[in-house]
NUDRENZA-318309 format. One record per residue (C-alpha): y, x, z; residue in one letter; residue number from 1. Coordinates in Angstrom, 3 decimals. Example, Ala and Ser with C-alpha at 12.3 -4.5 7.8 and 13.67 -1.06 7.14 Angstrom:
2
         c2         c1         c3   tornu   bake
     -4.500     12.300      7.800       A      1
     -1.060     13.670      7.140       S      2
***
This chain:
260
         c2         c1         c3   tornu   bake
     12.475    186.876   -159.476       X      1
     14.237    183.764   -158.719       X      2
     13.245    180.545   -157.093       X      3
      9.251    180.023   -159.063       X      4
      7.617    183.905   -158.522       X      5
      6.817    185.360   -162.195       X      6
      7.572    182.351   -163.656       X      7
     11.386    182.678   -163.208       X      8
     12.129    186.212   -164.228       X      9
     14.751    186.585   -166.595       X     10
     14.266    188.425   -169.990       X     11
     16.244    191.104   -169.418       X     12
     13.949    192.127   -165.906       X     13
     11.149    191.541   -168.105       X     14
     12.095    193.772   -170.693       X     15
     12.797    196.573   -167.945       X     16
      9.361    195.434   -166.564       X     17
      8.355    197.081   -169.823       X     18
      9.106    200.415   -169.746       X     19
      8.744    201.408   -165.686       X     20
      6.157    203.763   -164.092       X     21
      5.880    201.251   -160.871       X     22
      6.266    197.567   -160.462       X     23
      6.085    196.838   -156.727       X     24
      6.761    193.372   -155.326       X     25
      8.318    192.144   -151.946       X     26
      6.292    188.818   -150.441       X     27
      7.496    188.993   -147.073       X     28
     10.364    187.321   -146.894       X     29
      9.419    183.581   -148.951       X     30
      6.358    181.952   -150.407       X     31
      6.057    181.659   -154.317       X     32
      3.704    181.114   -156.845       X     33
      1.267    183.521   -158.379       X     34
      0.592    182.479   -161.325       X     35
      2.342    184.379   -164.547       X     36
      2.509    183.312   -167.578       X     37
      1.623    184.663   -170.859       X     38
      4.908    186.846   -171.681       X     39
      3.292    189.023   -168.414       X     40
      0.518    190.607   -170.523       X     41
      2.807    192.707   -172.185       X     42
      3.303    194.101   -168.856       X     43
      1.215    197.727   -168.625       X     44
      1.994    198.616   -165.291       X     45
     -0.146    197.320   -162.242       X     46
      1.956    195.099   -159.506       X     47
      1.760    196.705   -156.249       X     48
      2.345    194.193   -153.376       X     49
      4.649    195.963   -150.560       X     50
      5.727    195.211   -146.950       X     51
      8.408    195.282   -144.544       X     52
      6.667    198.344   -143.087       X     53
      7.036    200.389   -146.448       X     54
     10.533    199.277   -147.655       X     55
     12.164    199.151   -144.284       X     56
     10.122    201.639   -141.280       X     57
      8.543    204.100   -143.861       X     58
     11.663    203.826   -146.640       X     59
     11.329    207.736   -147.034       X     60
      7.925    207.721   -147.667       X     61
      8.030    205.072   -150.305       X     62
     11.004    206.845   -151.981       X     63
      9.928    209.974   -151.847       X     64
      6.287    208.625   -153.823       X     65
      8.844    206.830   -157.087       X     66
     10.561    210.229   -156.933       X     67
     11.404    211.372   -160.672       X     68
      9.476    207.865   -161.662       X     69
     10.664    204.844   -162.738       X     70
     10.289    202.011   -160.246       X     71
     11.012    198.091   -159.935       X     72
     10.991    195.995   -157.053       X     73
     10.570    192.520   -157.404       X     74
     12.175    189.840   -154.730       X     75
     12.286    186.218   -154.726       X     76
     15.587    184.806   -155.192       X     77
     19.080    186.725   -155.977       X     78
     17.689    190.254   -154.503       X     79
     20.837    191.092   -152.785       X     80
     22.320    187.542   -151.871       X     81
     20.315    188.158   -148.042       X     82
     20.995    192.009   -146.661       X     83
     17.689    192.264   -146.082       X     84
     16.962    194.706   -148.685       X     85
     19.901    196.306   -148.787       X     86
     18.863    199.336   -146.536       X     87
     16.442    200.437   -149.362       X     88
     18.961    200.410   -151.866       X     89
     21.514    202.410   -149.545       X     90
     19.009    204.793   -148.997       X     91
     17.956    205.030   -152.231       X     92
     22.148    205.849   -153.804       X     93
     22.446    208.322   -150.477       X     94
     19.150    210.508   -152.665       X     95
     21.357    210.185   -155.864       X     96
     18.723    207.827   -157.131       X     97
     20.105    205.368   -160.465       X     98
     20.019    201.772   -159.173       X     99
     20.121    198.774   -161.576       X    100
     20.584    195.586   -160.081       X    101
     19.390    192.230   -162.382       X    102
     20.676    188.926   -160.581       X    103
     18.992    185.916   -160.622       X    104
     18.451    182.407   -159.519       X    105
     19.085    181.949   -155.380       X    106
     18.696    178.776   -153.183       X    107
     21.947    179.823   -152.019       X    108
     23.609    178.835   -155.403       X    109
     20.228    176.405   -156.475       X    110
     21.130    174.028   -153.126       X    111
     24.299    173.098   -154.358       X    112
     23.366    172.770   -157.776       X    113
     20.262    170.115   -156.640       X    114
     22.320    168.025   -154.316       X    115
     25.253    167.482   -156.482       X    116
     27.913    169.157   -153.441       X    117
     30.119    171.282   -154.649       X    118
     29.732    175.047   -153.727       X    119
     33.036    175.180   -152.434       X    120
     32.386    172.865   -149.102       X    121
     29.313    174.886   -147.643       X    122
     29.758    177.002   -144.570       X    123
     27.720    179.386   -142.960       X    124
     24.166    179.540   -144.052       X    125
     21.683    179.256   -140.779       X    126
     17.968    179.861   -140.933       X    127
     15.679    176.918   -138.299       X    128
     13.080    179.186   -136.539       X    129
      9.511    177.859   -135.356       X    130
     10.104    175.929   -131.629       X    131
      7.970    179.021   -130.880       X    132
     10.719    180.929   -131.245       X    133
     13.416    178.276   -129.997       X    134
     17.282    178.642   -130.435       X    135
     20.245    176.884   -129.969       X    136
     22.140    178.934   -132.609       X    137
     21.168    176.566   -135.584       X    138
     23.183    173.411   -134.048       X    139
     26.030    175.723   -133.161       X    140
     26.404    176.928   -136.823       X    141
     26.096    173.481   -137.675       X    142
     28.665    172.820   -135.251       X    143
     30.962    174.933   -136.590       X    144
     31.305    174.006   -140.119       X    145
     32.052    170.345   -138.981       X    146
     34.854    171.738   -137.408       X    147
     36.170    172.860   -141.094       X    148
     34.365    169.678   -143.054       X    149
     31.795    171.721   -144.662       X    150
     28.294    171.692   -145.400       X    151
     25.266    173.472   -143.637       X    152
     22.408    174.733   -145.743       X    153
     19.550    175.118   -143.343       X    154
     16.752    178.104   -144.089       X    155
     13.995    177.137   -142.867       X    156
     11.211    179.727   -141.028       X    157
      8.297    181.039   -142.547       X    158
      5.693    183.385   -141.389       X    159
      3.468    185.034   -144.116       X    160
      1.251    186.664   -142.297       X    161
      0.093    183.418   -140.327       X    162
      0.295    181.272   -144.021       X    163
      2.733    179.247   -141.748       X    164
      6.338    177.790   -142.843       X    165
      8.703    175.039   -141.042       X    166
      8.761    172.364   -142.974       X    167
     11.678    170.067   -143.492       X    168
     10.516    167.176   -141.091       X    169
      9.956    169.062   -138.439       X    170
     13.494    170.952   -138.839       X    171
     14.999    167.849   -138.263       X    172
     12.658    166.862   -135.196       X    173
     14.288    170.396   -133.817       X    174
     18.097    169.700   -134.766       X    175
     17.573    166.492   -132.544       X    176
     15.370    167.735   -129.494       X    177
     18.567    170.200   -129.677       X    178
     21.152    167.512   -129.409       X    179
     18.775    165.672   -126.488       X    180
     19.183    169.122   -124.801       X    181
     23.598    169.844   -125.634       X    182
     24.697    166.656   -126.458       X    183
     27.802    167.520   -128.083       X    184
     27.201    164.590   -131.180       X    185
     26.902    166.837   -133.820       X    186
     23.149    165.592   -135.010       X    187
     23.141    161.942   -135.000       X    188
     22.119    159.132   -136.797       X    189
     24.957    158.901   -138.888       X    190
     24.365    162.949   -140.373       X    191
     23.481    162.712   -144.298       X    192
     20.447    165.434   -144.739       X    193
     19.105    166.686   -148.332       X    194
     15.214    167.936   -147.975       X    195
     14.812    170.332   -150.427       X    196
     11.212    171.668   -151.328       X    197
     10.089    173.738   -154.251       X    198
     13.179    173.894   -156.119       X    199
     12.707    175.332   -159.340       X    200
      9.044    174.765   -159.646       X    201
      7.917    171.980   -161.898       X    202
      7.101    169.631   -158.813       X    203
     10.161    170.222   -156.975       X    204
     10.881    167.349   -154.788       X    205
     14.624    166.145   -153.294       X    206
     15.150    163.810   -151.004       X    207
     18.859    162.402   -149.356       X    208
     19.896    160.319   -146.295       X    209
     19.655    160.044   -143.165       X    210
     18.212    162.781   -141.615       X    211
     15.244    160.273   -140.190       X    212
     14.900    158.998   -143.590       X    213
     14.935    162.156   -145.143       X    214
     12.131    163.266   -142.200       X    215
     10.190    160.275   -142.966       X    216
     10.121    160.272   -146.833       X    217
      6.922    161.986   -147.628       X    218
      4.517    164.398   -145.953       X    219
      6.824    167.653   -146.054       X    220
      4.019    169.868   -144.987       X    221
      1.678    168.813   -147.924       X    222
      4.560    169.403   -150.560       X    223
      4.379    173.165   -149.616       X    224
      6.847    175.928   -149.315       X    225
      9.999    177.058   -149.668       X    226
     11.671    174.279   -147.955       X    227
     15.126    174.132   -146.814       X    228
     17.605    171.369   -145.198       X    229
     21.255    171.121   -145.901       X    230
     23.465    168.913   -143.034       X    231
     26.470    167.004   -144.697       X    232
     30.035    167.460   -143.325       X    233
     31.062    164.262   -141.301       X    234
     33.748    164.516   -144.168       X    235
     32.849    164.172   -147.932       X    236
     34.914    165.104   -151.112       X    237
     34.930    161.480   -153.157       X    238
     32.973    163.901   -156.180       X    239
     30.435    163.746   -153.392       X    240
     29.984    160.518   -152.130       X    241
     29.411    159.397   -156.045       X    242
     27.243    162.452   -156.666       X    243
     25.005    161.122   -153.993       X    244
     25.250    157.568   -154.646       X    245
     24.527    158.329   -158.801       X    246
     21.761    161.240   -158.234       X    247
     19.876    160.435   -155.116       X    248
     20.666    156.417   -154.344       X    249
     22.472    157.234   -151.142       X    250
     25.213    153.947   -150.522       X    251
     28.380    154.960   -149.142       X    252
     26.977    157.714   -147.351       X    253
     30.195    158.225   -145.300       X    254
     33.352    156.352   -144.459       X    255
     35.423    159.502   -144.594       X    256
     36.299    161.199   -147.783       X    257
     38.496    164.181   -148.805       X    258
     40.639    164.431   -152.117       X    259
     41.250    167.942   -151.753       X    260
***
């Protein structure tokens, strides 16, 4: 579905959309808007909201009901891009089923596409989880890509069930509680951040700097969901440094720079 819910689906899902016995949709694993606009009434079939239960514990059952049917799933973002939902589809090619995959939009691709970074410099992708569920792992992934000059884009957790999602400011009140605990410099006052809410709704907001700048912007929480955080390399391309400068106002953001 891409990064804004109905809003975002492409023509040619649309025009599949047309012609299938079963439209089900995933909302389990991000937020997104509701709201469809007017191309959806020449939808017939009904939108059937599914869980992790049906497309992951009870993936027999569910395939065995679209059996001789035509079925679509709907996911936010690039379906594939995350492995969560790959099981269904394995299991799915292992009953001879025909599978027909239509890309689309991702914040994996979206994040560097906002900020003005290039693609190229990201590392690993890390997900922040609630302090309820507190973890180290995030500062050590963030750790690692300094080691190689690259970026971190920082998922941030959500819980759908509880209507609950991290939101940016709070990430960053995390990263540094983590470096209180470690203490191994690698979130400090000199780290560029880029909050990232909404993208690819109307009202998207971005915001770069310093990560307490960044934290102390705007009220994160009240923006909404998704959310995510991307931590600068201590090392910027010179592409970068004016991409920040010219899009987001950010004044030589960092005395190191790269020409590679």
């Amino acid at each position: 579905m891409g990064l804004n819910g109905f809003n975002s689906c492409t023509l040619q899902a649309l025009e599949v959309l047309k012609n299938v016995d079963f439209i089900f949709v995933e909302s389990y694993t991000n937020f997104f808007s509701q709201e469809k606009p007017e191309v959806w009434k020449q939808i017939p079939a009904k939108i059937i909201p599914i869980t992790r239960k049906d497309i992951e514990d009870e993936e027999d059952t569910f395939l065995e009901k679209i059996k001789g049917k035509s079925a679509a799933i709907l996911i936010s973002g690039d379906p594939f891009v995350a492995t969560t939902h790959n099981s269904i589809r394995i299991a799915a090619m292992k009953r001879d089923y025909n599978c027909k995959l239509i890309h689309n939009s991702s914040v994996i691709s979206a994040a560097a596409s906002v900020s003005g970074l290039s693609s190229y410099s990201f590392g690993r992708t890390v997900t922040c989880p609630f302090r309820t569920n507190k973890s180290e792992f995030p500062y050590r992934i963030i750790q690692q890509n300094k080691t190689i000059d690259a970026h971190t884009l920082v998922l941030l957790d959500i819980d759908i069930l509880e209507n609950k999602f991290l939101s940016i400011d709070e990430a960053i009140s995390i990263l540094f509680d983590l470096e209180t605990e470690i203490q191994e410099n690698v979130i400090n006052d000199f780290n560029i951040g880029i909050g990232l809410a909404k993208l690819g709704y109307q009202d998207e907001f971005t915001k770069a700097g310093s990560l307490e700048d960044v934290a102390n912007s705007t009220s994160w929480l009240n923006i909404g969901p998704p959310q995510a955080l991307i931590i600068c390399a201590d090392k910027l391309h010179f592409a970068e440094v004016e991409a920040l400068a010219v899009l987001w106002g950010v004044k030589n953001p960092i005395k190191n720079t790269r020409n590679d």
